[in-house]
C-alpha positions, 0 to 999 in steps of 0.5 A, a space after each residue: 500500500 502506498 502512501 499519499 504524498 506529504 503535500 498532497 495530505 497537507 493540501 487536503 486539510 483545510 488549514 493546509 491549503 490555506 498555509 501553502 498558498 498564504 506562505 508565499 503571499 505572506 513572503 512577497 508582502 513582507 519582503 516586495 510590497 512592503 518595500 515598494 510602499 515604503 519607497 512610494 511614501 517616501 516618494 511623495 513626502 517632505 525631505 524631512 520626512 523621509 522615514 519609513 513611518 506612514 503615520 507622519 503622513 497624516 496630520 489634525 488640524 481642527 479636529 480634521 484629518 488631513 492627508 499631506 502628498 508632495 507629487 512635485 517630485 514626479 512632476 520635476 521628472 516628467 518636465 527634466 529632458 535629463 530624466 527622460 533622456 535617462 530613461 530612455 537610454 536605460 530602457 535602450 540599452 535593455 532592449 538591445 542587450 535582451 536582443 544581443 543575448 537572444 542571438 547569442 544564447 539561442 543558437 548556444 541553447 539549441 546545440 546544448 538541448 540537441 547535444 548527447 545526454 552524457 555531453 550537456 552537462 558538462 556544457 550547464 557547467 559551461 554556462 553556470 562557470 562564471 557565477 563562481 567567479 566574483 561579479 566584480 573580478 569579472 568587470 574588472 577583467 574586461 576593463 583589463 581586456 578593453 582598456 587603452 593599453 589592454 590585451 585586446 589592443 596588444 594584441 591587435 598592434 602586434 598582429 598589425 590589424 591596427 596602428 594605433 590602439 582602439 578607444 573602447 573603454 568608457 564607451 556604449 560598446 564596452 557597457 554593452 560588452 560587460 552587460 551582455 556577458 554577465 546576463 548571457 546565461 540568463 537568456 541560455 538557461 530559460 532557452 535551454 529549459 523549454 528546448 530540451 523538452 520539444 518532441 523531436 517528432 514535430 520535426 521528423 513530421 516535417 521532414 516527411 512532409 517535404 519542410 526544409 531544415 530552416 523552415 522547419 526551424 521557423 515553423 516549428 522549433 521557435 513557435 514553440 520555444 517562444 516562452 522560453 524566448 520570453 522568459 530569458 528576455 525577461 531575465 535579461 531585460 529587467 535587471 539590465 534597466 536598473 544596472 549600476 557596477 557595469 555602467 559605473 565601471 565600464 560606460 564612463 562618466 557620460 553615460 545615462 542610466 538610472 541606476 547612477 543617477 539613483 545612486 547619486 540622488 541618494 548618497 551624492 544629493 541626499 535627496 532621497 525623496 527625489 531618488 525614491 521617484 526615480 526608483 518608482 517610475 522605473 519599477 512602473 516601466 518595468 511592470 509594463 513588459 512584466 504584465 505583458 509576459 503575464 498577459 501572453 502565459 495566460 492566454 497560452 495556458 487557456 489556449 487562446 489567442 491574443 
């Protein structure tokens, strides 16, 4: 005889069900919502009054309540071209970093997914090997590989490719370099894991039915991978519009992001109501592709259509 799995028991009672789902609810208040609505507040309060107590927000006056909401700070956002600029060069260098990772770790996830089973491990560990090696210690190596008197441009000077060494560093070529190569893996690994489990007989199909290797690829093999596509481009897309160290390291001092200038705001200004509007209005801009996402997950798994 058999035993019920433990989960499946615990589900069973009323006040299992209750703790499974409110476990993860209860995680997310305490550790994403609360912190959102503390950094909200904060947004929209005095400088003096940037403490993360919401009962200053309130005040009496004549036996009245009255709720006390500083929106000048979102409002000094959308009329600055610098902030604006910043944005948009920060949801820029997002997306071509998301497109770059996507050409790059699509052709590298469907070797691994196609390679022998007693091969693909090997190359997981391929993939997973930077992540033991300190962030930073990697940043810094390229800086040593771009640099004006770095091994990229020695290298050049003796093979006689150039005369003189290539200006690289501090450069929107160098930011995308680091960015890409640190957020790579997270576009192979939400590849790899859709890829891996395609019937290899959707292939064969159209193989008998007179399809073309590379039509059966467009026709089959990226439809089909579209979540994973979706999820990588996720992974990739949302940390890379609030990166600080690449840009900070590598971009130089002239480029637009909005990590540095929250980062400024907070510790160089000090003006920390003004740097948590700058944080919220970036959480929003990330929600929208997040919502989106959501949006084309739901309708695959109620099998329609958008």
């Amino acid at each position: 005889m058999t035993q019920e799995p433990l989960l499946s028991r615990i589900s069973g009672q009323p006040w299992g069900r209750w703790s499974l789902i409110g476990t993860p609810y209860v995680w997310l208040s305490l550790f994403i919502l609360l912190p959102f609505l503390i950094v909200c507040k904060i947004s929209v309060s005095e400088l003096s009054d940037t403490g993360i107590g919401f009962l200053n927000m309130f005040s009496t006056q004549d036996g009245v309540v009255q709720l006390r909401l500083k929106f000048s700070n979102y409002v000094f956002l959308l009329s600055d071209s610098l902030y604006l600029k910043t944005y948009l060069s920060s949801l820029g260098y997002a997306i071509v970093t998301t497109v770059i990772c996507l050409f790059l770790g699509y052709p590298f996830a469907y070797f691994l997914a196609r390679a022998p089973i007693t091969l693909r491990p090997v190359l997981m560990m391929l993939v997973m090997l930077p992540f033991w090696t300190s962030f930073l210690l990697r940043i810094y190596a390229w800086k040593g590989l771009l640099d004006t008197n770095g091994l990229i441009n020695q290298l050049l000077l003796v093979m006689g490719v150039v005369s003189q060494p290539l200006h690289m560093m501090h450069t929107p070529f160098s930011l995308l370099v680091g960015m890409v190569y640190v957020y790579l893996p997270f576009m192979v690994l939400p590849l790899y894991a859709n890829l891996v489990k395609m019937d290899l007989r959707l292939l064969e199909a159209a193989t008998d039915l007179g399809a073309k290797p590379w039509t059966a690829f467009w026709r089959i093999t990226v439809p089909l991978s579209r979540n994973g596509i979706l999820a990588g481009a996720m992974l990739v897309f949302i940390p890379c519009v609030g990166e600080y160290v690449i840009p900070a390291m590598l971009g130089g001092p002239d480029t637009l992001n909005i990590g540095r200038v929250l980062w400024d705001e907070f510790f160089s200004n000090n003006d920390w109501a003004m740097a948590s509007a700058v944080a919220v209005v970036m959480i929003v801009l990330i929600l929208g592709p997040m919502a989106w996402f959501n949006r084309i997950q739901a309708a695959e798994n109620a099998g329609g259509r958008l």
